[in-house]
N, C-alpha and C positions, 0 to 999 in steps of 0.2 A: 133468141139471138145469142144470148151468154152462153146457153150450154153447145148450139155450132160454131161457135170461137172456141170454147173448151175443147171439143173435140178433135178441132184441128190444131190446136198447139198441139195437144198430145202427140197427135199423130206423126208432126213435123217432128217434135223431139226422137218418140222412138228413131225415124228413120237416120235421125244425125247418130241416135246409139249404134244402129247398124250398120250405118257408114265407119264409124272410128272404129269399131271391133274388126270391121274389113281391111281398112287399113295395117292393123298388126300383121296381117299374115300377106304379103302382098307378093310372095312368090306362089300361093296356092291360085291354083286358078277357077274363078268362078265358075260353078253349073250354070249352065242356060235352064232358064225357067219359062216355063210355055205361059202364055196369056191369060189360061185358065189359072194357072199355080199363084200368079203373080197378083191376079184379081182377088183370088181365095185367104191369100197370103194379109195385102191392105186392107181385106174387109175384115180379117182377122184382129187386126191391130186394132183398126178404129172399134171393131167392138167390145173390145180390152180396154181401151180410153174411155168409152162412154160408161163401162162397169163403175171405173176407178172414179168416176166425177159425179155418176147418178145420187150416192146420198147426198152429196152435197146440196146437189139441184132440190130435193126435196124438201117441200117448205116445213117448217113447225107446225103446219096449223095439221098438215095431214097427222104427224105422228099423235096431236092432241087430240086425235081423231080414235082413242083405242079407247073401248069398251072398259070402263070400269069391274077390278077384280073382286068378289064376292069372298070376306078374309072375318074370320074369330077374332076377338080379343079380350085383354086383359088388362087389369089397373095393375101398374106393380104397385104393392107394398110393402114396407118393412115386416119382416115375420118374427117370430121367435124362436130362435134355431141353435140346437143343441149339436157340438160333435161327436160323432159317435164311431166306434169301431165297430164293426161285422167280423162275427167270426160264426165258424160251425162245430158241434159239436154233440154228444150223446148223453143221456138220460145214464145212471148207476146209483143203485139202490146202498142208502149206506152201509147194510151188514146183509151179503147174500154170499150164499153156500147151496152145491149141490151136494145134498147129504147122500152118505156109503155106509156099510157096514164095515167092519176093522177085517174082519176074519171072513173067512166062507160058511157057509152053511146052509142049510134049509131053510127058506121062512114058515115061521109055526105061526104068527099072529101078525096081522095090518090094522093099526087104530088109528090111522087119519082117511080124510075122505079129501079128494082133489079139490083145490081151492081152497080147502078151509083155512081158517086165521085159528092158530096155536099159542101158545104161550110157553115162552124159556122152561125149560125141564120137560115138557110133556115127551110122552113114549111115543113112539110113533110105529116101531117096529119090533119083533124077536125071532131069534131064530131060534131052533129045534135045541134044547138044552143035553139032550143025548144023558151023557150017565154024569154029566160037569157036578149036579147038584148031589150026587152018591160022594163023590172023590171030597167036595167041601166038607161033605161031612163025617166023613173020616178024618182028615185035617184038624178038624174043629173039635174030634175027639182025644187025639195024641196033642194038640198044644192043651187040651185040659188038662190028662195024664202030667206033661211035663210041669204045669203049675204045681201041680198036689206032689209031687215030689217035692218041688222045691220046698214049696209049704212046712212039707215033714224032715226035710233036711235042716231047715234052719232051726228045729225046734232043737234037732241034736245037735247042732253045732252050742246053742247055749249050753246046752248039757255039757257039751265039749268031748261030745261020741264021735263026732266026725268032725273031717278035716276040712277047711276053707275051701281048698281045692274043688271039694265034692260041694260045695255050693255055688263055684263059679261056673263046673262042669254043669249042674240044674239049671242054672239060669241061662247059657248058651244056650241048651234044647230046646226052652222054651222060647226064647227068641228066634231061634229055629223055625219050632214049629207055627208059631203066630204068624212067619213071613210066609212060610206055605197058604197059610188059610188068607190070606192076604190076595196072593199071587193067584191063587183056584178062584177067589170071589173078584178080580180082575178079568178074570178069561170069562166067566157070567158075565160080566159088566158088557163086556165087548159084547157079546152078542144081543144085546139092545140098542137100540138108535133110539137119541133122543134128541129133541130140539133144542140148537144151542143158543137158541133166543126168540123171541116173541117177532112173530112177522107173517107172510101170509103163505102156503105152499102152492105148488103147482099141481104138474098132470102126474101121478101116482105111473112109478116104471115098469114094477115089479106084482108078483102077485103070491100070494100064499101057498105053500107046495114048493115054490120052484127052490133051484138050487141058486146060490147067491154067492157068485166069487169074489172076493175081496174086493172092495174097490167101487162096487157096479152101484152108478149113479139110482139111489132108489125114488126120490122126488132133491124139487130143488123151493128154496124157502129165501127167501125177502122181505127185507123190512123195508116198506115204502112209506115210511113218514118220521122224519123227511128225505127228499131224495136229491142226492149227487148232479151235477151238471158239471162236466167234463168237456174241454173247450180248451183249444191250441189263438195264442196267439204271435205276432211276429214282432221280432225282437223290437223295431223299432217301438211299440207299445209298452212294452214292459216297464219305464216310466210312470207311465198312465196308471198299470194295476195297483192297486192296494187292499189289503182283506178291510172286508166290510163294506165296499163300495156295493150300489147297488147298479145290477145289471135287469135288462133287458127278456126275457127268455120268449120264441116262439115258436110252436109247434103246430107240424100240419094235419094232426090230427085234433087240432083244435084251433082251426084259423081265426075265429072272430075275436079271439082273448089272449090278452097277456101276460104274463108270470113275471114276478119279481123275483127276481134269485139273490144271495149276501154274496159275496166272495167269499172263501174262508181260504183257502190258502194258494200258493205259484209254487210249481216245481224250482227248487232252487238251480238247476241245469236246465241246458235249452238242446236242443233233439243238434246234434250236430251234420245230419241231414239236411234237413229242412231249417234250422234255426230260428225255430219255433217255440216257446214256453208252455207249457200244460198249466192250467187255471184251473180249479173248484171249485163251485159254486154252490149255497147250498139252497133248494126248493121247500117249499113247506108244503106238504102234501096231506092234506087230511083226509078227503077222499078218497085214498088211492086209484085214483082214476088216471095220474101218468104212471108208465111203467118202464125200468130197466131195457133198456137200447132202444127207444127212442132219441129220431134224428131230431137236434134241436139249434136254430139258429138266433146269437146269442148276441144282441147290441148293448157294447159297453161306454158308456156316457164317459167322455173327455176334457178337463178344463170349465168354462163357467158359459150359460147362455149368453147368447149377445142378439142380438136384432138386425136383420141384415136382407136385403131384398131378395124378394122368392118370387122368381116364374114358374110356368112348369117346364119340361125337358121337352117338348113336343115345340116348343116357341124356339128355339135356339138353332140356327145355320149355322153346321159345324163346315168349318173349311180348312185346307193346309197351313192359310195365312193365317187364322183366327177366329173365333165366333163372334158370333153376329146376328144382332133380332131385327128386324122393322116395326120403327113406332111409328102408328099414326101421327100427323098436326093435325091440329083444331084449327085448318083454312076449311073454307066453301070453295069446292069441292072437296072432299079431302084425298089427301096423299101423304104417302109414306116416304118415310127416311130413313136410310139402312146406319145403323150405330154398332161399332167394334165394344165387347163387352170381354172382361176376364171373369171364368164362372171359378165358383169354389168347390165344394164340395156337394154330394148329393145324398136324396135318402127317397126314395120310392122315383115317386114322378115329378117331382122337383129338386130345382138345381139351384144353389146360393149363386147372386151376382155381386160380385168382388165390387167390381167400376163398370161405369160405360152407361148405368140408369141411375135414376132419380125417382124418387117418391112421387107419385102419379100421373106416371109415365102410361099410353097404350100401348100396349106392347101386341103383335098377329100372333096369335097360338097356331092357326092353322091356315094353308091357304100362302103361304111364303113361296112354292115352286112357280107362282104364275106372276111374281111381283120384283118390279128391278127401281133401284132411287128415282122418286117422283113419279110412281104409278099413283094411279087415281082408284081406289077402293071404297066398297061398300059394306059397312060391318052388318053383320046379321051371327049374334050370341046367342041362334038358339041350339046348336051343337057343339058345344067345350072338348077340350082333351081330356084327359084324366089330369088330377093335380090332387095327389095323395100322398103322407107322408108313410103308409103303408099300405100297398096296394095289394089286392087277393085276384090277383085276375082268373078268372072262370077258364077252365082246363077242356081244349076242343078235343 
């Protein structure tokens, strides 16, 4: 009986709306409506009314009537939670050099082998000495001559046979000629390559025979311990850095492990592009097992740990309004209750909760799309999300 009195108020009302709207235009003249239009028209309305009133009609007990949602959970608690910056950045050996020859020439002799580990001064290469070591030594025969003159000049100048003069003229020549012998055993020199420090070389470029134009890259050499970590951060941080601080370092060619890096120094300028700082870091390598440009990403620890509630990032309904989780009550049956949360910061698969939870709290990890305030759920924890502070997820 309620809901055919509902129906027919409705109905009554609409028609008083179509009456008054009629009214406004009252020099337009009505269409005629055939019996069919007019029948089709009222059934119309009343089935518009009965829309508008059926949830009403609908008791509680029907809607109490939905199947229980099958939903994950979690206890929140307090964690220990460090801030941290992410940055990206490269692998740089502290002292590396593509070693060259000065001059051109032919190479006569190769004495390293690719890869091998050298030490400061070793030879590494020579080129063809041609007639260089004839010309030294002729050199090295006239700055003789010129001493022995000198020699026999100053004995007569005590004599007082000769004049000053002729022993200033002696000793110019000889300082003469020693610069020649000097300058020819310079131009030898140049055609040896030697290692300008202990480290390890590469793939050999060059090979014995060939002709060698100045310049031409012949192997390249590294010293990988310890090694450089080069890393851009953004202005707002630069605060934060200080030499000596310890940082973070990870690399994907070595995902299951971490590296401590120092800081040792910041670009005093910031990239006026990007406005961005350049950091150093430095790795301790004993291994040599990193190498020079590897990609490496670099979490630099911020301010003091604090303790602060951690879900993971799978539990969290992100919305325009706000985030928001559903925690279970502890009534028989149970049901959930949707709570507005401000998250903080993050680091893998977990996210800090600012407010909005409390220390053992249920919170749904998974299973939230099928659930609205005061659904009725059934926890089943035998599949979790991820909840990692450094997650290596597997590469399809």
């Amino acid at each position: 009986m309620r809901k055919k009195a509902s129906m027919v108020f409705f109905e009554k009302k609409n028609q008083k709306t179509f009456a008054s709207l009629g009214s406004l235009y009252p020099e337009r003249p009505q269409p005629k409506q055939s019996k069919v239009f007019r029948f089709f028209f009222s059934k119309k309305k009343t089935f518009q009314a009965a829309i508008a009133v059926t949830p009403c009609l609908i008791p509680a007990a029907a809607l109490a009537q939905e199947p229980p949602a099958t939903v994950s959970t979690i206890v929140a608690h307090p964690m220990e939670w460090q801030t941290t910056i992410s940055a990206v950045g490269s692998l740089r050996a502290v002292r590396g050099a593509d070693l060259a020859a000065e001059i051109s020439g032919i190479v006569d002799w190769i004495g390293f082998d690719s890869g091998a580990t050298v030490q400061a001064g070793a030879i590494l290469l020579k080129l063809r000495a041609n007639d260089d070591p004839a010309k030294l030594a002729e050199l090295q025969a006239a700055a003789e001559l010129a001493a022995t003159n000198l020699a026999r000049d100053q004995k007569q100048l005590r004599a007082q046979a000769v004049a000053q003069a002729t022993i200033d003229a002696d000793e110019s020549h000889l300082r003469a000629a020693r610069a020649q012998v000097a300058a020819q055993q310079a131009l030898i020199e140049e055609k040896i390559v030697r290692a300008p420090f202990a480290g390890k070389l590469g793939l050999r470029q060059v090979d014995e025979g060939q002709y060698l134009p100045a310049g031409t890259t012949i192997v390249t050499l590294q010293a990988l311990d310890p090694i450089f970590v080069d890393f851009y951060v953004p202005q707002q941080a630069v605060p934060s850095i200080a030499a000596g601080a310890t940082v973070g370092v990870s690399l994907d060619a070595f995902p299951a492990k971490e590296f401590t890096a120092h800081i040792t120094a910041m670009s005093p300028k910031l990239d006026a592009a990007s406005r961005m700082a350049q950091v150093r870091a430095s790795l301790p390598n004993p291994e040599h097992a990193l190498l020079p440009g590897m990609f490496a990403t670099v979490g630099i620890a911020t301010g003091t740990p604090r303790r602060t509630i951690t879900i993971p990032n799978a539990a969290v309904v992100y919305n325009p309004y706000g985030s928001s989780v559903y925690v279970v009550t502890d009534t028989k049956p149970q049901t959930v209750r949707q709570v507005i949360i401000k998250t903080g910061a993050t680091r893998g698969d977990q996210v800090a909760v600012v407010d909005g939870l409390h220390d053992g709290d249920v919170v749904v990890t998974a299973g939230q799309l099928k659930l609205h305030p005061g659904s009725t759920v059934v926890v089943n924890n035998s599949v979790q999300p991820a909840f990692t502070a450094n997650p290596n997820p597997a590469e399809e």
